[in-house]
C-alpha positions in Angstrom: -13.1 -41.3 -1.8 -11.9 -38.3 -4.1 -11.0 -38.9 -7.7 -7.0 -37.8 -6.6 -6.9 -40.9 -4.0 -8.5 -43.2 -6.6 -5.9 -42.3 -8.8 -3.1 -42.6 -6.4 -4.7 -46.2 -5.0 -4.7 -47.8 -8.5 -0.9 -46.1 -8.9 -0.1 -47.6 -6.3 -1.4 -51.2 -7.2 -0.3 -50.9 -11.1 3.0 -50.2 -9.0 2.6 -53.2 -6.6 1.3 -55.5 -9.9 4.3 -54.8 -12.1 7.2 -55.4 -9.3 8.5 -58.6 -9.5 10.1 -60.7 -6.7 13.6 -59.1 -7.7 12.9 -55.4 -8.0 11.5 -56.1 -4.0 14.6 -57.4 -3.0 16.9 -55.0 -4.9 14.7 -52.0 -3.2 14.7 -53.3 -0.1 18.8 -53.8 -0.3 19.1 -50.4 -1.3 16.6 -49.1 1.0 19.0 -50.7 3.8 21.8 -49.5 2.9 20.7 -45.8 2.7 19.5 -46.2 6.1 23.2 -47.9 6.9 24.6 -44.8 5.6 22.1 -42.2 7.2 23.1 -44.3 10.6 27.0 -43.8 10.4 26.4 -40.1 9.2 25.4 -39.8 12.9 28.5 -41.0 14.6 30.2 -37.6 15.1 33.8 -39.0 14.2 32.1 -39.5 10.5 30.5 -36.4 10.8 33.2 -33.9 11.5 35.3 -35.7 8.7 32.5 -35.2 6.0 31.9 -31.7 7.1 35.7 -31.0 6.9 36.1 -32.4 3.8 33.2 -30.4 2.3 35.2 -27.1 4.2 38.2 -28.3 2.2 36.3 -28.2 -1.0 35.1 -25.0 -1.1 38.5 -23.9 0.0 40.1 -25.8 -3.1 37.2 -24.4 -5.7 37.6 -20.9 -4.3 41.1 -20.9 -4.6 41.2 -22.6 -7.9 43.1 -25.1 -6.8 40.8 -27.7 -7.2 40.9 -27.0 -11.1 45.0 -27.7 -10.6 44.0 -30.9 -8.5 42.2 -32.4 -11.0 44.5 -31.4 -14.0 47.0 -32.8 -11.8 44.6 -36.1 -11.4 44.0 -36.2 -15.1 47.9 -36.0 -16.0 48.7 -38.5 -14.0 46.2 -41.0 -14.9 46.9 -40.0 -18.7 50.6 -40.9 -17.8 49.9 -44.2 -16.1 48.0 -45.0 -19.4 50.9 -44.4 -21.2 53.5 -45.9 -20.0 54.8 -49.8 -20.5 55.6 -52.2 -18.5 59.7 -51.9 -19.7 59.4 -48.3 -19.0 58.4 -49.2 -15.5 60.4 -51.4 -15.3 63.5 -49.2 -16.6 61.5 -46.5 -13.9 62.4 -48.8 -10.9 66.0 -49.7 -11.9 66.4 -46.2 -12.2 65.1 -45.3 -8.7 66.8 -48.4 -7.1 70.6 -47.3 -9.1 69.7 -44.0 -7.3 68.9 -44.9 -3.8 72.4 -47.6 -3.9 74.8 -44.7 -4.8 73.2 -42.2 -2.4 72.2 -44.5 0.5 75.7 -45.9 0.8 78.1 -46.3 3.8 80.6 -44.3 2.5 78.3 -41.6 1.4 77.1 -41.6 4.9 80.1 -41.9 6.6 81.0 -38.3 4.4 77.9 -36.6 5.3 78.6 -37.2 8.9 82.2 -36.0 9.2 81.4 -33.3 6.4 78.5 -31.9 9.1 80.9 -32.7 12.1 83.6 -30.3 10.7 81.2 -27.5 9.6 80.2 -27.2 13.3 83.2 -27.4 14.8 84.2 -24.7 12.2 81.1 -22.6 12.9 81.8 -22.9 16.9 85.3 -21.9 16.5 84.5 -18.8 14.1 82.0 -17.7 16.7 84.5 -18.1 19.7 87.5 -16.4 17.9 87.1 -12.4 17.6 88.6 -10.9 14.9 90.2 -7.6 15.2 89.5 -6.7 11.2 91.5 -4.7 8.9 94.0 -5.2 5.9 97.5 -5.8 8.5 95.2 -8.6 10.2 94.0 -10.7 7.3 97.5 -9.9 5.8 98.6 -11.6 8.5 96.2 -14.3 8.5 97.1 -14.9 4.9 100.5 -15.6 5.7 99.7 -18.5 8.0 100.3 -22.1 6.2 97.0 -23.6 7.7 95.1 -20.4 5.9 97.6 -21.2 2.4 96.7 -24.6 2.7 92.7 -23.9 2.9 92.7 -21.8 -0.3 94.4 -24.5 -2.2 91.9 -26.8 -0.9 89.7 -24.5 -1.8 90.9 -24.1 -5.3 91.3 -27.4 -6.1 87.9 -28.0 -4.9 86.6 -25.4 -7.6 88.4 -26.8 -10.1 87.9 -30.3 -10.1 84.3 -29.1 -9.8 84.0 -26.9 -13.1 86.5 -29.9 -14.8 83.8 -32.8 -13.9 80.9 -30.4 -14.8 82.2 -29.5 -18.1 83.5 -33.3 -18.6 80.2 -34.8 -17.4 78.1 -31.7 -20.7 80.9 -32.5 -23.2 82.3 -29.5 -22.8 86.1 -28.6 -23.3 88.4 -26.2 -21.7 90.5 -24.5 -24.2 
C-alpha cells in the first residue's frame, strides 16, 4: 500500500472514530433528502418550472429589474415593520368605508343606466348623418332638447368645479 492510501485509510477511520451516533443520523437525513430533491428534479413538470424560473432571472437581472424587485421587496417589508396594529386596523376600516360607498346598489344601478344611455347615444350619433355647416347647428341650437342638454351640461360643470373647490377649501369670489 502507497504512503497516499495510508493516509487516506487512517482519514478515513479518524473520520469513522470521531462521528457519533447523531452526526450518522443527521448525514444520513440529509443525505436522503438531497437524493429526494435530485429525484423530483427529474419529473419534467419540476423541471421546466425551475428552468423557467432561472430564464426569468436572467431576464429580471439584465433588465435591472430585479434590482427594482428587490427594492420593491425591501420597502415593503420595511413598511410592514413599521406599521401598528391601529394603523392596520385604521388601514382596513379605510378599505372597507371605501368598498361600501363604491360597491353600492345605487352606485350600481347609476353605472348601469349611465352606460346604457352612452350607447344608445353613441348608436344614434352613428345612425344620424349630419349635413354640417353654421345654418345646420344654428338650427340644431334652436331645438329645446339641444337647449335643455347644454344646461345639463352646464350645470353639471358647475356643480362639479363648486364641490371640487368646496371639498380644497377653496372659495369662489
Amino acid at each position: 500500500m502507497s504512503e497516499t492510501q495510508e493516509s487516506t485509510l487512517r482519514l478515513v477511520q479518524a473520520a469513522s472514530d470521531a462521528m457519533t451516533d447523531g452526526m450518522v443520523e443527521r448525514f444520513a437525513t440529509t443525505g436522503g433528502n438531497a437524493l429526494e430533491v435530485l429525484d423530483r428534479l427529474n419529473d419534467d413538470d419540476t423541471k421546466d418550472a425551475i428552468m423557467n424560473t432561472i430564464d426569468r432571472l436572467t431576464e429580471l437581472q439584465r433588465s435591472g429589474a430585479l434590482d427594482t424587485l428587490f427594492d420593491v421587496v425591501i420597502l415593503m417589508h420595511g413598511l410592514r415593520s413599521a406599521m401598528t396594529d391601529s394603523m392596520v386596523e385604521r388601514l382596513v376600516i379605510w378599505a372597507e368605508t371605501m368598498i361600501n360607498n363604491v360597491a353600492n346598489e345605487h352606485l350600481a344601478e347609476f353605472a348601469g343606466e349611465t352606460v346604457d344611455a352612452m350607447h344608445e347615444a353613441a348608436v344614434e350619433t352613428a345612425a344620424h348623418k349630419s349635413s354640417g355647416g353654421l345654418i345646420s347647428t344654428i338650427s340644431m341650437l334652436s331645438k329645446p332638447e339641444t337647449q335643455q342638454a347644454i344646461k345639463f351640461m352646464m350645470n353639471f360643470a358647475c356643480k362639479m368645479q363648486k364641490n371640487v373647490s368646496d371639498s380644497q377649501g377653496l372659495t369662489n369670489e
